[in-house]
PLY file of the C-alpha trace (Angstrom):
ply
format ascii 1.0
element vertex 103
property float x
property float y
property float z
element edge 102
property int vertex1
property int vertex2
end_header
17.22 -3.46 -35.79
15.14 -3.59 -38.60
14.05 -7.02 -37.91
13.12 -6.46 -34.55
11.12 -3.34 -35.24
8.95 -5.43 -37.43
9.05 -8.21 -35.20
7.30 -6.12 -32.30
5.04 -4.45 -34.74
3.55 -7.95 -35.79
3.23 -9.35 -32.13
3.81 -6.64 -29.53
4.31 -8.50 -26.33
4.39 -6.23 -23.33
1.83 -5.09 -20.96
-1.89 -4.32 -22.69
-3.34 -2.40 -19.71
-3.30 1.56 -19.60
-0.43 2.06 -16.77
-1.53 5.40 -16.49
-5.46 4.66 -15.78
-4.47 2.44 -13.53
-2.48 4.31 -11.52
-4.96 7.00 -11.49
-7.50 4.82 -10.46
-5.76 3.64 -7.41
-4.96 7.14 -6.52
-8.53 7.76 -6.76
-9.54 4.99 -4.94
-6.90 5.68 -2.00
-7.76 9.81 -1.97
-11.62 8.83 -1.90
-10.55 6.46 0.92
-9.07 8.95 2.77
-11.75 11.94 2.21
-13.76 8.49 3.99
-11.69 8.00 6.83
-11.63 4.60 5.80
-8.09 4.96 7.29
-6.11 3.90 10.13
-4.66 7.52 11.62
-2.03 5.81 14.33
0.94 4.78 11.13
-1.53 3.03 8.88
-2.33 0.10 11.56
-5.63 0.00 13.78
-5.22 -0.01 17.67
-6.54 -3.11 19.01
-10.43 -3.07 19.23
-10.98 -0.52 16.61
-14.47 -0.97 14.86
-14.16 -1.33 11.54
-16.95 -0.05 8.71
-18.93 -2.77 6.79
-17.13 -4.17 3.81
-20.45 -3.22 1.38
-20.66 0.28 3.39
-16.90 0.99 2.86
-17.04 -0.17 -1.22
-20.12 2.51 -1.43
-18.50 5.26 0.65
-15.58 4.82 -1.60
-17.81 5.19 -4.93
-19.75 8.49 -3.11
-16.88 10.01 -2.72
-15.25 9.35 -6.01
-18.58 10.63 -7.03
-18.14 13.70 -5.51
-14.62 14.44 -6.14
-14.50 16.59 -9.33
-10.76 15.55 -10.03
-12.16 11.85 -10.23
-14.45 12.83 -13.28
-14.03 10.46 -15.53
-12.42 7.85 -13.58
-14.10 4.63 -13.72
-13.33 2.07 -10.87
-14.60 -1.07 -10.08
-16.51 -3.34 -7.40
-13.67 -5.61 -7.41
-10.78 -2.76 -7.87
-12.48 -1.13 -4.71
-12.68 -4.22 -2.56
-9.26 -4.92 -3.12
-7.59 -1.95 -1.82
-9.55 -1.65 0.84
-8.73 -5.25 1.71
-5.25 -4.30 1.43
-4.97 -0.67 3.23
-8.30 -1.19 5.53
-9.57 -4.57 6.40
-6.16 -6.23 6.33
-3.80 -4.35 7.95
-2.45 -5.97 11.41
-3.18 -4.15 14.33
-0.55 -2.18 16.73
1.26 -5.48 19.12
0.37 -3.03 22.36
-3.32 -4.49 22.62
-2.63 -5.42 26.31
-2.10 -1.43 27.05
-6.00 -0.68 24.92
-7.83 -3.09 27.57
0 1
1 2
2 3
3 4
4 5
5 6
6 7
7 8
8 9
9 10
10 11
11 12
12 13
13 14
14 15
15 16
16 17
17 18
18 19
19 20
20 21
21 22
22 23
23 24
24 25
25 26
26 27
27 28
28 29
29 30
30 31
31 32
32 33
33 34
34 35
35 36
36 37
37 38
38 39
39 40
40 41
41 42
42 43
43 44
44 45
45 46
46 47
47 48
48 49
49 50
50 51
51 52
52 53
53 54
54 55
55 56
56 57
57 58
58 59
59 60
60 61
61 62
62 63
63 64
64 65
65 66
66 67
67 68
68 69
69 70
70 71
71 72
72 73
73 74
74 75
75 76
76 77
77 78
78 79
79 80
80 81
81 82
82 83
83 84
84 85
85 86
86 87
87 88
88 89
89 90
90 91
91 92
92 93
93 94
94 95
95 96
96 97
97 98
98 99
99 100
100 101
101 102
């Protein structure tokens, strides 16, 4: 045991990022989202023919209302952390299979 204590004290292999910002950040990101209605509200899916906001006027509604939020204060996000999860929850989510009853 000894061994291996000083083992992982000399090269500590194992995740270098803060877990916790992280997670906070996505949770800001996704509540800032939200307070956006950068959302689908039918299950998380758009309905067929649902206009979607601008990629670069989505990322800066996102950052106005992190802005805004005083429980965000502190949280620092970025361009690229944005983008992503709005890829992911917004821009490519696939739409409800009833577009035939939308027309």
């Amino acid at each position: 045991m000894d061994r291996l204590g000083s083992q992982m004290a000399q090269d500590p292999s194992g995740s270098t990022a803060n877990d916790a910002s992280l997670k906070r950040t996505t949770t800001e990101i996704l509540t800032a989202m939200r307070r956006a209605k950068l959302t689908h509200p039918l299950g998380g899916r758009p309905v067929p023919g649902d206009r979607l906001v601008p990629r670069t006027e989505a990322i800066d509604l996102v950052f106005s209302r992190m802005k805004a939020n005083p429980y965000a204060t502190g949280v620092e996000a970025s361009r690229d952390q944005v983008a992503s999860l709005l890829e992911s929850h917004y821009f490519r989510v696939d739409p409800w299979p009833f577009g035939a009853l939308t027309q």
